[in-house]
C-alpha positions, 0 to 999 in steps of 0.5 A: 502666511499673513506675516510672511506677505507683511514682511515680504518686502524686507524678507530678502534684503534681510537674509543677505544681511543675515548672511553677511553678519554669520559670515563676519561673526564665523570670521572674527570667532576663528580669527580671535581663536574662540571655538565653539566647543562648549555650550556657553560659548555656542550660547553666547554666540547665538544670542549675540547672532539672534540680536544682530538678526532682530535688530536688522530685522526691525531696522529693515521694517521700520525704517522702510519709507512709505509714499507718504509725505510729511510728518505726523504724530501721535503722542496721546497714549492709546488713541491709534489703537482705539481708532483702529479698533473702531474704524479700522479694518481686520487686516490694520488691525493685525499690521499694526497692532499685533505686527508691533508686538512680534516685531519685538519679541525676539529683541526682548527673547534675546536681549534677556538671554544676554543681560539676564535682567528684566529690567534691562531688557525692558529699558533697551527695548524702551529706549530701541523703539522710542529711538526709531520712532525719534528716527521716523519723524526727523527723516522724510520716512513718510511714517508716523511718530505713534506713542501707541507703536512705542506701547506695543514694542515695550510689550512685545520686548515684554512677551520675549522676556517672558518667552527667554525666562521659560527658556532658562528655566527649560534649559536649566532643568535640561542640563539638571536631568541630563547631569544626573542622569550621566552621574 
């Protein structure tokens, strides 16, 4: 519930473009000639799909301006999530710390299922965050530049390569089970 009422003014505005994007992607699979009639190909697409909607999703949350003015930056690494812990309310502490991270899961679950490297992912997730926050100080967002927002987003890119390993690995087995099953 508590994520559904921080997400709830994006919630809308990303459905339609969700619908949009399943709609081109449904268009351009047909126009090309690539049928989904194999596992792979279905995979492929839905990770494709699953990117697209984490990366409009987190576009969509971060980039929302604020009433704030001006800009302000934090690049000493931990000192926000400190102050929060300290002097922030329950409910800050779960927006920004916990919200950074779940932001990012699913963009490390499906970017690992694409390239298939820990590594990778990491660095794309690296380099996704630290230009959003790149983004949000040049534009008058009324957002704050945070190193710690960084840290968080890298570890929640972390928790969805974690999250996507376990995946293959239930997936490999799966296929493993049922092929020697039909043998």
């Amino acid at each position: 519930m508590i994520l559904i009422k921080a997400f709830w003014p994006v919630i809308p505005v990303f459905f339609i473009c969700i619908v949009i994007l399943l709609l081109f992607a449904i268009y351009f699979n047909g126009k090309f000639n690539h049928r989904l009639n194999d596992y792979n190909k279905f995979k492929d697409f839905t990770v494709f799909i699953g990117i697209m909607m984490s990366v409009i999703g987190i576009l969509l949350i971060t980039m929302m301006p604020t009433s704030l003015q001006g800009h302000t930056m934090n690049v000493v690494p931990f000192q926000s999530m400190r102050e929060l812990y300290y002097y922030g309310t329950d409910e800050a502490i779960f927006n920004n710390l916990v919200m950074n991270i779940v932001l990012f899961v699913p963009f490390g679950f499906f970017v690992y299922l694409m390239t298939k490297k820990e590594w990778l992912t990491s660095i794309f997730g690296c380099l996704f965050s630290m230009s959003i926050e790149t983004i949000q100080y040049i534009l008058p967002l009324g957002r704050t530049t945070n190193i710690d927002d960084v840290i968080l987003n890298v570890t929640g890119t972390l928790v969805g390569i974690i999250l996507a390993y376990f995946f293959r690995k239930l997936e490999y087995f799966i296929f493993n089970y049922i092929s020697r099953d039909k043998s």
